[in-house]
N, C-alpha and C positions, 0 to 999 in steps of 0.2 A: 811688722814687715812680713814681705808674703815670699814665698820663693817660686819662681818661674824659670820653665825649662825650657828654651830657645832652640826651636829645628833651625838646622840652616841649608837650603841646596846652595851647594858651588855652582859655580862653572865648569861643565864638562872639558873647556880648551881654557884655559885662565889666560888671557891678554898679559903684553909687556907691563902694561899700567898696574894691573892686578898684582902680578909677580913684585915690582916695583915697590908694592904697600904692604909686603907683607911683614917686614919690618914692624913698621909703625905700628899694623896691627898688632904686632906680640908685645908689643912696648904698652899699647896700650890695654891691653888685657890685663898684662904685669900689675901694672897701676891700680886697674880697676881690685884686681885680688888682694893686695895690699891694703886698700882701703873696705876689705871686707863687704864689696858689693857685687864681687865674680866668685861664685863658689867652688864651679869647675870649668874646664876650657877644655874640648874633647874632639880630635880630627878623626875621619873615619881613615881605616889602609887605604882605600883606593884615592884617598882624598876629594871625595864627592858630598860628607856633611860633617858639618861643626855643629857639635854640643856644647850649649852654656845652662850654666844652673845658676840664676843670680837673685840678688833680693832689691826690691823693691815696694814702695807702696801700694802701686797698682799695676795693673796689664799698662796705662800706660805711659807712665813711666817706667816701665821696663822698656814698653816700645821705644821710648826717647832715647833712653842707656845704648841703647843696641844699635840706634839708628846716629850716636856717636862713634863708633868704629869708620876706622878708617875705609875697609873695605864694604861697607854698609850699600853703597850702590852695584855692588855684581850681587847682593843675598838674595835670596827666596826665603823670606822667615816665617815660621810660627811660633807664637809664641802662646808657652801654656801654662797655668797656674797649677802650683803641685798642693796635694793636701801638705805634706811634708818631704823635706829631703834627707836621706840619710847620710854618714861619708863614716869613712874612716877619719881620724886624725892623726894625722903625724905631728912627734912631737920632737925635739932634739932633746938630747938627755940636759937635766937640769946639773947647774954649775956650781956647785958652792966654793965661797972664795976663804969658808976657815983654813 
């Protein structure tokens, strides 16, 4: 698996319909992160672009992944192949049940 970093331009004026999905979008981000194929999910302040870090086989199927978002017809994407990604991991503290 490869990991690719997803540009995305907003919409300068986001429409009702847009607003409308943005929902769905985070629902389906959630999902996607869950199943270990969204690394990270990143808005800018002004809310002008979204960062994703995900893995896939190729550039395109990543393109496919991307172009299943909801909001996939307001994007402007690039998408780029990284040599590597790095992150921090957060972990919750481990449980023991002695």
């Amino acid at each position: 698996m490869t990991h690719f970093m997803v540009d995305i331009d907003l919409p300068s004026s986001p429409s009702l319909e847009f607003l409308s999905l943005i929902p769905s979008q985070r629902a389906h981000a959630n999902t996607l992160m869950g199943e270990g194929v969204l690394l990270s999910y990143s808005l800018s302040l002004d809310r002008s672009k979204l960062w994703m870090v995900m893995t896939a086989r190729s550039a395109d199927e990543a393109t496919a992944l991307v172009s299943r978002f909801p909001l996939f017809a307001f994007f402007r994407t690039t998408i780029h192949p990284l040599m590597f990604h790095n992150g921090l991991t957060l972990s919750l503290t481990k449980v023991s049940l002695n």
